[in-house]
mmCIF file of the C-alpha atoms, coordinates in Angstrom:
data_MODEL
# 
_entry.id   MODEL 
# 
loop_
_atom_site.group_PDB 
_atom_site.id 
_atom_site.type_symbol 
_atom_site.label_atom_id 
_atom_site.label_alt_id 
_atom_site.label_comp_id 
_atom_site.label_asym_id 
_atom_site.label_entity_id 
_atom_site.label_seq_id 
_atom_site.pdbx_PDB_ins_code 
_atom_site.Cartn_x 
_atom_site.Cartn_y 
_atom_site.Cartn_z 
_atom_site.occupancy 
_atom_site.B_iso_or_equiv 
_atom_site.pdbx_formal_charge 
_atom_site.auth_seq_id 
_atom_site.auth_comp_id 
_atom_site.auth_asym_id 
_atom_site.auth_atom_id 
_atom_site.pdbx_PDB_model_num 
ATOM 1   C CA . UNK A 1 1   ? 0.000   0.000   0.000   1.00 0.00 ? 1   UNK A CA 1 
ATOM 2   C CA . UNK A 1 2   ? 1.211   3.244   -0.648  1.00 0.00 ? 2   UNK A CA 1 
ATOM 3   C CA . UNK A 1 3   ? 0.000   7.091   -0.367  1.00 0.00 ? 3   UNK A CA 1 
ATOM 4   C CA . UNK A 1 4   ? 0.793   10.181  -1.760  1.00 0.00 ? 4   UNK A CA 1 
ATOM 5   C CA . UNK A 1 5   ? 3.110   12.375  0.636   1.00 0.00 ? 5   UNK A CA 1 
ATOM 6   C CA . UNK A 1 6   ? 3.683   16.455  0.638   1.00 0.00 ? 6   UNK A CA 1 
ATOM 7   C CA . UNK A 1 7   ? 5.760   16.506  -2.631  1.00 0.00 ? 7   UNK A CA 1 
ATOM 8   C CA . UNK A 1 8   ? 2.847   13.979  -4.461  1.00 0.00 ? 8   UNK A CA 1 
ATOM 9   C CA . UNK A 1 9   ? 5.070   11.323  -4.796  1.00 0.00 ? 9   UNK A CA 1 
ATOM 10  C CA . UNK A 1 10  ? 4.146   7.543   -3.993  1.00 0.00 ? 10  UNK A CA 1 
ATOM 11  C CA . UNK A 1 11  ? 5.513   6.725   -0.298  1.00 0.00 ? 11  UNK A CA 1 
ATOM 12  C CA . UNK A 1 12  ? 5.033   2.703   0.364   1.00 0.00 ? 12  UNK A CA 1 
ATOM 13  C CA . UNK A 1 13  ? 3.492   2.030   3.928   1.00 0.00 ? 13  UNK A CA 1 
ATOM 14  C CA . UNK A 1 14  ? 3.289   -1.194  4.008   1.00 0.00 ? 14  UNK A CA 1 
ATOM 15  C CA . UNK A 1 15  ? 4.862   -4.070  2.004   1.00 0.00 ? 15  UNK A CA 1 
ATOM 16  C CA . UNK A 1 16  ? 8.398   -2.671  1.893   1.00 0.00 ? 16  UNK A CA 1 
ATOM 17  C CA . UNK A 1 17  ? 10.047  -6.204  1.988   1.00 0.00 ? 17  UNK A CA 1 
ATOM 18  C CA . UNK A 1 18  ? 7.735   -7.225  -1.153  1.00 0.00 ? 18  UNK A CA 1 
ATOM 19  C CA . UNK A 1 19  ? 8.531   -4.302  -3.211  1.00 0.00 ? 19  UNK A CA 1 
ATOM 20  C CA . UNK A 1 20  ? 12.467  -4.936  -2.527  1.00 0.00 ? 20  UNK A CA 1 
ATOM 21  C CA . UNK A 1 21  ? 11.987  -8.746  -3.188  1.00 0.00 ? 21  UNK A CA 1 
ATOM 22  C CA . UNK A 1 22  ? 10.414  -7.998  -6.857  1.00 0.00 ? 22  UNK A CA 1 
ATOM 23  C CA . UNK A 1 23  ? 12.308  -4.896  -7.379  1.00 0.00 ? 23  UNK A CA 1 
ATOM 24  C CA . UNK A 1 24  ? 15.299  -7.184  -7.408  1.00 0.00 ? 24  UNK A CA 1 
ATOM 25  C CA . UNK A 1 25  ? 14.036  -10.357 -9.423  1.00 0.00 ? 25  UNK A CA 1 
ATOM 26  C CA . UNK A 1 26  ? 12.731  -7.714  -11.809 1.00 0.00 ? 26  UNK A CA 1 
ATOM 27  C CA . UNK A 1 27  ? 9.097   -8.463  -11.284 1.00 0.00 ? 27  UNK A CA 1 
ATOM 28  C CA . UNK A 1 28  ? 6.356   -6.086  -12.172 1.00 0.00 ? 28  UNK A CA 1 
ATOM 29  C CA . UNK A 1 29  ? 4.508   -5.358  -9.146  1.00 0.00 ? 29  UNK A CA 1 
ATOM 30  C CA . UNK A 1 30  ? 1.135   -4.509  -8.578  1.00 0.00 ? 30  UNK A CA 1 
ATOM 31  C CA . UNK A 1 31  ? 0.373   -1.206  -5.674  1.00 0.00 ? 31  UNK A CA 1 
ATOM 32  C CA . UNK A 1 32  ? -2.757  -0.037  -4.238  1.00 0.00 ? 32  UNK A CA 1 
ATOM 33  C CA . UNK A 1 33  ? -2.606  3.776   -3.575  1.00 0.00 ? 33  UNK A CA 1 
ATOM 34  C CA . UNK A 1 34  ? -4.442  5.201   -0.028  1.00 0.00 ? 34  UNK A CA 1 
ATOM 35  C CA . UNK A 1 35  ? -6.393  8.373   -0.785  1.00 0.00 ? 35  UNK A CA 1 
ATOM 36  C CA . UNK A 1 36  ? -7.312  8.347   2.835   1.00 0.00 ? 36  UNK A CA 1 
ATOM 37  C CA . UNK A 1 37  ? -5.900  10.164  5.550   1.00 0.00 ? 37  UNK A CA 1 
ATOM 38  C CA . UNK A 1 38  ? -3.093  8.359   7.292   1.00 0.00 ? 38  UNK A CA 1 
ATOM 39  C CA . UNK A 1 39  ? -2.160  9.546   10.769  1.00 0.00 ? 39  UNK A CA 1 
ATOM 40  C CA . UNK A 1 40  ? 1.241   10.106  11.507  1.00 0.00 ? 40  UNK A CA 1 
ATOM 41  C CA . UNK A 1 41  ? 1.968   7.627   14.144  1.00 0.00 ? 41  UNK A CA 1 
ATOM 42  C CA . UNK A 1 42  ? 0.929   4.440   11.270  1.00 0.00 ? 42  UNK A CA 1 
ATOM 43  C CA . UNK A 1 43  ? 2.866   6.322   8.810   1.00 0.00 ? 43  UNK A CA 1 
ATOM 44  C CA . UNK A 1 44  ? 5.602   6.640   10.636  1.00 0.00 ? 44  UNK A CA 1 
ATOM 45  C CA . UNK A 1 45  ? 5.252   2.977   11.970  1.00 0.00 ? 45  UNK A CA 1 
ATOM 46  C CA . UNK A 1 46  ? 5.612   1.585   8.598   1.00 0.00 ? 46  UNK A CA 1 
ATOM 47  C CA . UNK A 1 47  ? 9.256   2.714   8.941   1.00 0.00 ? 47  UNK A CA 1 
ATOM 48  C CA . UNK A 1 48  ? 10.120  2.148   12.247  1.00 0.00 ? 48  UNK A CA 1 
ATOM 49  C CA . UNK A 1 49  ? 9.231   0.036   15.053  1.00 0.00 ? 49  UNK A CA 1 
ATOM 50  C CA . UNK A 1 50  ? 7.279   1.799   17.170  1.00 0.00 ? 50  UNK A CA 1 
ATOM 51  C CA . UNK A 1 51  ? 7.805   1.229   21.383  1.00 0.00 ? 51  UNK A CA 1 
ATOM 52  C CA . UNK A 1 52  ? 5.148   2.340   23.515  1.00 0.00 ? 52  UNK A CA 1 
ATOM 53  C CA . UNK A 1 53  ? 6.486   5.223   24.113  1.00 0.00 ? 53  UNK A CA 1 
ATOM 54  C CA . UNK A 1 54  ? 5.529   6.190   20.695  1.00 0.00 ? 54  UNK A CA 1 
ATOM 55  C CA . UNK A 1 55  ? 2.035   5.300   20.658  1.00 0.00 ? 55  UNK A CA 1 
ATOM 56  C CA . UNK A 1 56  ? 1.582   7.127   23.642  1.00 0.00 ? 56  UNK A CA 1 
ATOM 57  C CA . UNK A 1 57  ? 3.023   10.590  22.406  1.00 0.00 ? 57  UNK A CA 1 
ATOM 58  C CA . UNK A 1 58  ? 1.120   9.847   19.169  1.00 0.00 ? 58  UNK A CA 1 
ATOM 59  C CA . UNK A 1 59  ? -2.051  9.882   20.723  1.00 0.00 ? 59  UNK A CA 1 
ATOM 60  C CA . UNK A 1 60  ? -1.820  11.702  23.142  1.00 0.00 ? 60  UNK A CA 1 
ATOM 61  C CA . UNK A 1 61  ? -0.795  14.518  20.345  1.00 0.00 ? 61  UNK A CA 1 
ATOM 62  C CA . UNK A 1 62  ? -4.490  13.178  18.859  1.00 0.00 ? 62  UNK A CA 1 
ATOM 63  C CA . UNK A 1 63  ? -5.768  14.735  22.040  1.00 0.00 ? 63  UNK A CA 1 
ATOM 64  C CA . UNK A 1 64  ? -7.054  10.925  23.246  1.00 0.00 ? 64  UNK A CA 1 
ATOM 65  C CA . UNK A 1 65  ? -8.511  11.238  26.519  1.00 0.00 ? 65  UNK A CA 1 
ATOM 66  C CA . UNK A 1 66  ? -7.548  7.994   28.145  1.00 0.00 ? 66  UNK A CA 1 
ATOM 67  C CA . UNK A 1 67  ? -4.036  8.105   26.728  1.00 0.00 ? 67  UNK A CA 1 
ATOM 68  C CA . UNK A 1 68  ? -3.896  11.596  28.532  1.00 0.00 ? 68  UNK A CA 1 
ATOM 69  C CA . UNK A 1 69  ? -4.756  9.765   31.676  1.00 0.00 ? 69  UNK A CA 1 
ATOM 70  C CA . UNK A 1 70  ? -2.383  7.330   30.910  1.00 0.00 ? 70  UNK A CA 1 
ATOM 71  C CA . UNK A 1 71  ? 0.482   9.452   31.051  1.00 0.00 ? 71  UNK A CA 1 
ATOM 72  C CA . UNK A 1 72  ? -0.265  11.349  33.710  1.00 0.00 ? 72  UNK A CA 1 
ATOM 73  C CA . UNK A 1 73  ? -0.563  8.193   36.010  1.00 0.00 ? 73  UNK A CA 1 
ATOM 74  C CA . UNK A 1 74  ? 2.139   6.954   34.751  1.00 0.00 ? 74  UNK A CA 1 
ATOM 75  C CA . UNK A 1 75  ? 4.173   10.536  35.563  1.00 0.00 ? 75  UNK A CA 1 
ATOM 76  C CA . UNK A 1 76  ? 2.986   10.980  39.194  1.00 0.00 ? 76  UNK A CA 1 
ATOM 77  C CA . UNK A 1 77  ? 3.717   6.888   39.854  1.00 0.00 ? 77  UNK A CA 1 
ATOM 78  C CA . UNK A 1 78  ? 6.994   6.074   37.691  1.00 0.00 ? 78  UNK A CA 1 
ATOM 79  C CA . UNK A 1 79  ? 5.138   3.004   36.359  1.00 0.00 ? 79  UNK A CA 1 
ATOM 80  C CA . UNK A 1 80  ? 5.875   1.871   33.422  1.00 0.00 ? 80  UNK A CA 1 
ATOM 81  C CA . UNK A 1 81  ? 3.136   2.317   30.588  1.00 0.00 ? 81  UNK A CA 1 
ATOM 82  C CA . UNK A 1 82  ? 2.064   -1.355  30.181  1.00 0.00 ? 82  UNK A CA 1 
ATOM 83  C CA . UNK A 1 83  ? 0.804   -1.736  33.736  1.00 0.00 ? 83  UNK A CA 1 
ATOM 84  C CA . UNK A 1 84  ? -0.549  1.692   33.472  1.00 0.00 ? 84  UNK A CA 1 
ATOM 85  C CA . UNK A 1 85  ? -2.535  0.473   30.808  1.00 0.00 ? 85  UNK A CA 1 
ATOM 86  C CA . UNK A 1 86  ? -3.559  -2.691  32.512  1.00 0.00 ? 86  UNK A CA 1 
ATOM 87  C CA . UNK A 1 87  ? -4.579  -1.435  35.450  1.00 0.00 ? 87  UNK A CA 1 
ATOM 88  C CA . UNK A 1 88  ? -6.278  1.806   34.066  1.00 0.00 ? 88  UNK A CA 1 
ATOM 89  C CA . UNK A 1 89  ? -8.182  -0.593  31.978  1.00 0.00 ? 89  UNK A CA 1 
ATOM 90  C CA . UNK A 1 90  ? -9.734  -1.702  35.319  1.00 0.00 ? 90  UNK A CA 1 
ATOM 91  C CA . UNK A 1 91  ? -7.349  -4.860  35.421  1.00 0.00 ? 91  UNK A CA 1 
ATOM 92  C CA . UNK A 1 92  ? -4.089  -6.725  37.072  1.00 0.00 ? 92  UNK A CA 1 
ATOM 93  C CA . UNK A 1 93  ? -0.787  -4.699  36.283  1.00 0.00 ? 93  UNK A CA 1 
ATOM 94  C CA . UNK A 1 94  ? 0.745   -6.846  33.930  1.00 0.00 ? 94  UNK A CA 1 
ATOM 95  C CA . UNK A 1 95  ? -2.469  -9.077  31.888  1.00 0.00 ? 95  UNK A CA 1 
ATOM 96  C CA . UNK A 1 96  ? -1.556  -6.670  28.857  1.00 0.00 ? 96  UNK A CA 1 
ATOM 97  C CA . UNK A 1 97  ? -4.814  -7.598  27.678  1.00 0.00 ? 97  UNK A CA 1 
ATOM 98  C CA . UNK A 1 98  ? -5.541  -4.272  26.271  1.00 0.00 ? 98  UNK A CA 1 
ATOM 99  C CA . UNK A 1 99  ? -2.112  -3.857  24.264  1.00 0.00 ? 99  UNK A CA 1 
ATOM 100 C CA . UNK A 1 100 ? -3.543  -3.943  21.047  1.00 0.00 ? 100 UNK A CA 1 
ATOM 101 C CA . UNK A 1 101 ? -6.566  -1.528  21.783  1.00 0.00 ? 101 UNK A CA 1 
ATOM 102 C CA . UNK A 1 102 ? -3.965  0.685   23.307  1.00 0.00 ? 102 UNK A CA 1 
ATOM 103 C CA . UNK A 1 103 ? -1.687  0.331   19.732  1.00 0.00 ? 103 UNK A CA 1 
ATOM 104 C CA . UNK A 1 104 ? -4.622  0.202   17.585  1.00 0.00 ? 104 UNK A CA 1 
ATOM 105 C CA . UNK A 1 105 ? -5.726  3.972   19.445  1.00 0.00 ? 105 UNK A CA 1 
ATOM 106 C CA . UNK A 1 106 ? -9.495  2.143   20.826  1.00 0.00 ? 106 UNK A CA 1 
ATOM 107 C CA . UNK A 1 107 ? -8.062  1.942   24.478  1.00 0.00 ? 107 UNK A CA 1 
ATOM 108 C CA . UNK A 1 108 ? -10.819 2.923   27.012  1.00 0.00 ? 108 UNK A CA 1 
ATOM 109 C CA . UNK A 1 109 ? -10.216 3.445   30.700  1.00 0.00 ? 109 UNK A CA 1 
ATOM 110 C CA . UNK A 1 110 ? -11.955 1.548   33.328  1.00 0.00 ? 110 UNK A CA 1 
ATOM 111 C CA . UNK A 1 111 ? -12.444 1.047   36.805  1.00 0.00 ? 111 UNK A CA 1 
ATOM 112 C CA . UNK A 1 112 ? -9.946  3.246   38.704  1.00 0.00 ? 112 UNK A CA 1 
ATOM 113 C CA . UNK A 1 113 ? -9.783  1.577   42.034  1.00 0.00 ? 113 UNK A CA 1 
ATOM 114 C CA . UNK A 1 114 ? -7.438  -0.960  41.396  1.00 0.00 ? 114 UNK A CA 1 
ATOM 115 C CA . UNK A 1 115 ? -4.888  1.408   39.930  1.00 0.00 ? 115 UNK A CA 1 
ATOM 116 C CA . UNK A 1 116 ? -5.487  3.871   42.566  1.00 0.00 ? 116 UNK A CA 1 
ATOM 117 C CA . UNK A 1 117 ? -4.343  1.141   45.400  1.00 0.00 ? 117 UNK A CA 1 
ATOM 118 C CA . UNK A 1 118 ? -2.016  0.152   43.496  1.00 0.00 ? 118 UNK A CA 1 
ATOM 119 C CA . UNK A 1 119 ? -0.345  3.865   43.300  1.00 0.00 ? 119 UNK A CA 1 
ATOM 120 C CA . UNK A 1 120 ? -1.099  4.717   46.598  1.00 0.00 ? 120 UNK A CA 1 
ATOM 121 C CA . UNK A 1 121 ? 1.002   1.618   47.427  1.00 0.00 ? 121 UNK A CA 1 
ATOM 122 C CA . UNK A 1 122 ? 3.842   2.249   45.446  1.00 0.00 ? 122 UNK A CA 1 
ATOM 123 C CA . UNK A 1 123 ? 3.602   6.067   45.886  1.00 0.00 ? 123 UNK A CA 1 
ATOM 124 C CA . UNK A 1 124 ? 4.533   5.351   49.853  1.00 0.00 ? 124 UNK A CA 1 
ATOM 125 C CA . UNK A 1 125 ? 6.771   2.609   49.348  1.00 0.00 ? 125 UNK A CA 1 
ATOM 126 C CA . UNK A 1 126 ? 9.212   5.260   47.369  1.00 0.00 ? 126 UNK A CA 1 
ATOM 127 C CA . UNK A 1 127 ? 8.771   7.728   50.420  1.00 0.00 ? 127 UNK A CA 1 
ATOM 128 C CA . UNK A 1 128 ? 10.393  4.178   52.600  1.00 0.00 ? 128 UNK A CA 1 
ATOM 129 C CA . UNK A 1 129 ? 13.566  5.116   49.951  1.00 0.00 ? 129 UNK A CA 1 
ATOM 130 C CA . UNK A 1 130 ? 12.230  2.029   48.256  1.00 0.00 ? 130 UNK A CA 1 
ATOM 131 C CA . UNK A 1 131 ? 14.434  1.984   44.909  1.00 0.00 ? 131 UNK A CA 1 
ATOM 132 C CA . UNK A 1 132 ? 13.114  -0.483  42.964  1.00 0.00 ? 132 UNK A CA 1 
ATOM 133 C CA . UNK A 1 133 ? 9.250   0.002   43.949  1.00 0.00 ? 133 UNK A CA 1 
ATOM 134 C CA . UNK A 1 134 ? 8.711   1.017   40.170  1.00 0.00 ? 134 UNK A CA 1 
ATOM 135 C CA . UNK A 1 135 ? 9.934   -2.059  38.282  1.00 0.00 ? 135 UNK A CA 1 
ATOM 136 C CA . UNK A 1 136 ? 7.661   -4.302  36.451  1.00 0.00 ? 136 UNK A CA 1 
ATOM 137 C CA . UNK A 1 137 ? 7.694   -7.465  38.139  1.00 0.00 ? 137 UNK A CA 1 
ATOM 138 C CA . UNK A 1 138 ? 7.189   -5.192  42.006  1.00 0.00 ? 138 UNK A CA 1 
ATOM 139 C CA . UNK A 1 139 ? 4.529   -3.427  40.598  1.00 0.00 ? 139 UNK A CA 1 
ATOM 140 C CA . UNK A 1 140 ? 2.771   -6.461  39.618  1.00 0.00 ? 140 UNK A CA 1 
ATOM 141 C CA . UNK A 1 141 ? 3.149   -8.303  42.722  1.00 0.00 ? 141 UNK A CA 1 
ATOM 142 C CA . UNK A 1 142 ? 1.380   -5.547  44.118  1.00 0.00 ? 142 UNK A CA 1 
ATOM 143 C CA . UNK A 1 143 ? -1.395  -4.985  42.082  1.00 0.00 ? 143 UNK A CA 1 
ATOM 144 C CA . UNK A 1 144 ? -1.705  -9.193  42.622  1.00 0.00 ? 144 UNK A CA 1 
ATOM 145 C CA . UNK A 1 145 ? -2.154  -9.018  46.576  1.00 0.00 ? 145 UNK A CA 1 
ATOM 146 C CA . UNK A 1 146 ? -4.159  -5.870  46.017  1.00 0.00 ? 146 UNK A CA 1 
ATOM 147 C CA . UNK A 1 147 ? -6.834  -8.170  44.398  1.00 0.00 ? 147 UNK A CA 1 
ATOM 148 C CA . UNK A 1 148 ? -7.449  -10.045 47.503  1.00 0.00 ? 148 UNK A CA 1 
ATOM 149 C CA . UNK A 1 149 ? -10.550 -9.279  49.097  1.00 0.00 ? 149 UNK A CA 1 
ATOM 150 C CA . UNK A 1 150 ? -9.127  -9.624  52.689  1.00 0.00 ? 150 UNK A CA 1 
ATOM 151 C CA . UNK A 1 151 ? -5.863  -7.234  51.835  1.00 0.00 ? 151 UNK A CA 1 
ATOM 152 C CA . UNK A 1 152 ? -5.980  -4.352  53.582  1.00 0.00 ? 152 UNK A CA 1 
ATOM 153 C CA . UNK A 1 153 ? -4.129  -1.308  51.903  1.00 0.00 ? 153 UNK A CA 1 
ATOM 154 C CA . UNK A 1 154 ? -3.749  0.329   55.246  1.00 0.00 ? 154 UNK A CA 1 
ATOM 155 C CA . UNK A 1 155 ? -2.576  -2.065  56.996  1.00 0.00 ? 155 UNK A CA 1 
ATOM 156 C CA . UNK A 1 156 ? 0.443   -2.996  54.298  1.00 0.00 ? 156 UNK A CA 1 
ATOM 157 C CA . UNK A 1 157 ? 1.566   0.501   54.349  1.00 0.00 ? 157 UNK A CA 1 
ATOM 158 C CA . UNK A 1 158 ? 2.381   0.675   58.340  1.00 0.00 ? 158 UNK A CA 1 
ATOM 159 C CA . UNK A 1 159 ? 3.780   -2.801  57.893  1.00 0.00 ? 159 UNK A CA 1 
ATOM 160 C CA . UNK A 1 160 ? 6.334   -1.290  54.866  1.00 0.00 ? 160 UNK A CA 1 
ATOM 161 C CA . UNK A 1 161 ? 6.966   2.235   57.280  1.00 0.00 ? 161 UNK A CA 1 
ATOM 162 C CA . UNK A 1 162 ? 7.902   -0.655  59.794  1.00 0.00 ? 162 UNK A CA 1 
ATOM 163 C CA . UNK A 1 163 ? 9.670   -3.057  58.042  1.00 0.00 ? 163 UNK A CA 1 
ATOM 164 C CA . UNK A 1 164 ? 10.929  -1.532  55.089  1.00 0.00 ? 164 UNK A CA 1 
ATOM 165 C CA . UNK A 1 165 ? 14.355  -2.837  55.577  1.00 0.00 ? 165 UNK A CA 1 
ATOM 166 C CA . UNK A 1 166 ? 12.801  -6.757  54.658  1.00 0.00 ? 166 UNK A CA 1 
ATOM 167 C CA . UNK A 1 167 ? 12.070  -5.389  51.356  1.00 0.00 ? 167 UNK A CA 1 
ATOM 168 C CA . UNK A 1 168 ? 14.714  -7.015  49.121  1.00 0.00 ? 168 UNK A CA 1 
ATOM 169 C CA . UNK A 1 169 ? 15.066  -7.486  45.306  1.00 0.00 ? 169 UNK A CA 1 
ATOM 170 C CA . UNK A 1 170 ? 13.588  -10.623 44.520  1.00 0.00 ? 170 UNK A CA 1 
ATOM 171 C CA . UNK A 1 171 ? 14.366  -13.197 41.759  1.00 0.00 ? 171 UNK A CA 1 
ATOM 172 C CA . UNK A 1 172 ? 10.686  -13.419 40.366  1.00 0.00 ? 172 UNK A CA 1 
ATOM 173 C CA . UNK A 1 173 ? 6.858   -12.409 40.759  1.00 0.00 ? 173 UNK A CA 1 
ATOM 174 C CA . UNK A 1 174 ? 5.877   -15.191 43.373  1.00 0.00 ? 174 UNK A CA 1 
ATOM 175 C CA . UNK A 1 175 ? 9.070   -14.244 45.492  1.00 0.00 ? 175 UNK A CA 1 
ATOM 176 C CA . UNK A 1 176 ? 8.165   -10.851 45.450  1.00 0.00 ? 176 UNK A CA 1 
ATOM 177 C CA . UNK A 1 177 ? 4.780   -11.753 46.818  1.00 0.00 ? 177 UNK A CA 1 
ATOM 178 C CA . UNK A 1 178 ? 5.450   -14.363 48.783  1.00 0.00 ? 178 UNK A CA 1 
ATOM 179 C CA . UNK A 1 179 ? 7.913   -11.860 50.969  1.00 0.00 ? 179 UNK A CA 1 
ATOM 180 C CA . UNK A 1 180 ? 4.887   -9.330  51.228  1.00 0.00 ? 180 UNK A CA 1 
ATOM 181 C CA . UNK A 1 181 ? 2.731   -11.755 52.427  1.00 0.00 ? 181 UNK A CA 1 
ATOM 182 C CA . UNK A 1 182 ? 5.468   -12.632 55.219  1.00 0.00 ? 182 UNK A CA 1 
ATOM 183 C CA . UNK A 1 183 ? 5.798   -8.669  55.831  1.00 0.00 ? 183 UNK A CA 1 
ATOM 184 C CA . UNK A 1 184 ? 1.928   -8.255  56.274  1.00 0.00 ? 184 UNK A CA 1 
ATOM 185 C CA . UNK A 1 185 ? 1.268   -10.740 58.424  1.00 0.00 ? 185 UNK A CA 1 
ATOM 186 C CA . UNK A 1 186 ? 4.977   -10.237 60.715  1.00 0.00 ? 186 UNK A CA 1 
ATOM 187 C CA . UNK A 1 187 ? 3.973   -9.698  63.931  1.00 0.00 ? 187 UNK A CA 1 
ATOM 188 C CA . UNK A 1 188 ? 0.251   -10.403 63.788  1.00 0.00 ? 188 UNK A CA 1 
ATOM 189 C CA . UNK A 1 189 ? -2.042  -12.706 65.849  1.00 0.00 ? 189 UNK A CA 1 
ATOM 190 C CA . UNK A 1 190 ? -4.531  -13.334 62.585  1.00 0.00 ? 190 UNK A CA 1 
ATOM 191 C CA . UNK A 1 191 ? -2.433  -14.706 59.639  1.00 0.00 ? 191 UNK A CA 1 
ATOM 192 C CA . UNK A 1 192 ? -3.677  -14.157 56.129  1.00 0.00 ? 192 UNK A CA 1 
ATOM 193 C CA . UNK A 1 193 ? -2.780  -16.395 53.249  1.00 0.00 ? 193 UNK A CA 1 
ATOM 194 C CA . UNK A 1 194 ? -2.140  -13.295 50.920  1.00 0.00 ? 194 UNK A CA 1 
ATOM 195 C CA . UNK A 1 195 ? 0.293   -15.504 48.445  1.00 0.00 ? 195 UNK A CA 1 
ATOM 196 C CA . UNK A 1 196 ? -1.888  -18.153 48.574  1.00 0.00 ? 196 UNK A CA 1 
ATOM 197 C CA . UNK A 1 197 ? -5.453  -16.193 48.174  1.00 0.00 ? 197 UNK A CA 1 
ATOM 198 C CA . UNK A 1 198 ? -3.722  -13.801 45.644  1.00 0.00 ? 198 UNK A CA 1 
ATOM 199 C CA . UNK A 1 199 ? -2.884  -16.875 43.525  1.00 0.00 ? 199 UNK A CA 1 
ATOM 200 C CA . UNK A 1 200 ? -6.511  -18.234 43.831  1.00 0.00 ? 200 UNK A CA 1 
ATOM 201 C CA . UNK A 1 201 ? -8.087  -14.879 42.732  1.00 0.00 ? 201 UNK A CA 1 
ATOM 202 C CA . UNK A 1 202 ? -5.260  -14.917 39.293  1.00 0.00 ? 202 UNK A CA 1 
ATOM 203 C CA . UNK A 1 203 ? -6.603  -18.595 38.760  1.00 0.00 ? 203 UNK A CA 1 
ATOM 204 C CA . UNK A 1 204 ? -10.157 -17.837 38.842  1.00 0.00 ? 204 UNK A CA 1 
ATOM 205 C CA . UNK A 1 205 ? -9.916  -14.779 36.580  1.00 0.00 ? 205 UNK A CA 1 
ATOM 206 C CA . UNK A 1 206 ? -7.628  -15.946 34.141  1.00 0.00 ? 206 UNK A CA 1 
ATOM 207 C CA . UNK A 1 207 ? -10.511 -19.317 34.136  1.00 0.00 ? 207 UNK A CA 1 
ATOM 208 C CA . UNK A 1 208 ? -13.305 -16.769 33.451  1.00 0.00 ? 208 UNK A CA 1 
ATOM 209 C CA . UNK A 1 209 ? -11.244 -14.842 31.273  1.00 0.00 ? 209 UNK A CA 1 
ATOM 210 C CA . UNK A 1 210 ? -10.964 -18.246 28.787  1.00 0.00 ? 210 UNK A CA 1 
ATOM 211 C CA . UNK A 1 211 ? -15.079 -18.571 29.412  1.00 0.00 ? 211 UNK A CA 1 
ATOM 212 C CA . UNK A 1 212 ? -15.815 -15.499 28.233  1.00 0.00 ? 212 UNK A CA 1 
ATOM 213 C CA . UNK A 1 213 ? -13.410 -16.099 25.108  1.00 0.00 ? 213 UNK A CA 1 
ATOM 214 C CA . UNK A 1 214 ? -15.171 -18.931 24.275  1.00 0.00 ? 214 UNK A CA 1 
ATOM 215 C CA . UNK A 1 215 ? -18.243 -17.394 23.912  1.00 0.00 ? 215 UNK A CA 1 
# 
C-alpha cells in the first residue's frame, strides 16, 4: 500500500520487503494507492518500530482522553506504561490484555480503584527510599495481593513504614509476593494467606477470562 506524501510522490506504507523482493528479481509489481488520511503515528510505523512510548506521544498529540490519563498516572507513579494500561483498563498490572486496543488507538479506561491502590502503594513505598518500587515485576506483585478481598491497603503501608528494611530485590513475581505476604502478616495474631489467596483470585480470573473467550 502506498500514499501520496507532501511533494505527491508515492511513499510505500506497508509491504516494503515485497517491493524490494520484486524490485530485485525484476518483477512487475502490482500497488494499491491510499487516498485516505493516514495519521502520523501508522505512517511513521511503517518505517520504524514503534515502542510504547511512541504510541503514547502519538495519541496523546491526537488529544485521546484515556491516553492523557495514561500518562499522567504513569508521571505521578513512575510506572511503566504497560501496567498503566492494565490497570487503568480496570485490570491486574501486567495481563496486557488491552495492548492492542492501546496500539490500535481504541483503548478505554476503566475502573480506577485498582490502579489507585495500586499507586497509593507504590507512591509510599518510594517515600520508605524504596528503589526499585517502580519495576515491572514489584509493581505487579502488588497490584496481585491488592486483588485479595481480605488485603488491607492500610494495613500494608504501616507494615512497609515498619519493616521496610525486609524489602529485598527478589528473583521473580511469586518471590516478590510471597515476601509481602510474610511482611503483612509479621507480627500479627490473625495470619492471612495473601500468596496463597492472591494466587486463587489470578486462577479464577484468568478461568473466566478463557469462558468469556469462548463465547
Amino acid at each position: 500500500m502506498t500514499i501520496r506524501n507532501g511533494n505527491k510522490k508515492l511513499t510505500i506504507i506497508s509491504g516494503h520487503n515485497r517491493f524490494e523482493m520484486a524490485r530485485k528479481l525484476g518483477i512487475p509489481l502490482w500497488y494499491e494507492v491510499e487516498e485516505q488520511n493516514i495519521s502520523l503515528y501508522l505512517l511513521e510505523s511503517s518505517f520504524d518500530v514503534w515502542d510504547n512510548e511512541d504510541w503514547l506521544v502519538s495519541y496523546i498529540n491526537d488529544g485521546r482522553h484515556p491516553y492523557i490519563v495514561v500518562d499522567e498516572y504513569r508521571k505521578r507513579t513512575g510506572i511503566g506504561i504497560l501496567n498503566c494500561v492494565s490497570m487503568l483498563a480496570g485490570e491486574s498490572a501486567g495481563s496486557n490484555n488491552y495492548l492492542d486496543d492501546f496500539k490500535d488507538g481504541i483503548y478505554e479506561l476503566g475502573d480506577p480503584d485498582h490502579a489507585n491502590l495500586v499507586a497509593d502503594i507504590i507512591l509510599h513505598c518510594k517515600q520508605c527510599k524504596i528503589e526499585f518500587a517502580t519495576i515491572s515485576v514489584f509493581v505487579r506483585a502488588v497490584s496481585k495481593i491488592g486483588q485479595v478481598e481480605e488485603f488491607d491497603p492500610a494495613l500494608f503501608k504501616n507494615k512497609i513504614t515498619s519493616h521496610s528494611h525486609r524489602i529485598e530485590k527478589q528473583p521473580g513475581l511469586s518471590s516478590y509476593v510471597e515476601m509481602f505476604d510474610k511482611i503483612y502478616n509479621f507480627g500479627s495474631r490473625t495470619k492471612i494467606p495473601l500468596a496463597f489467596l492472591a494466587d486463587e483470585m489470578a486462577r479464577r480470573r484468568k478461568s473466566k477470562t478463557f469462558r468469556d473467550n469462548k463465547k
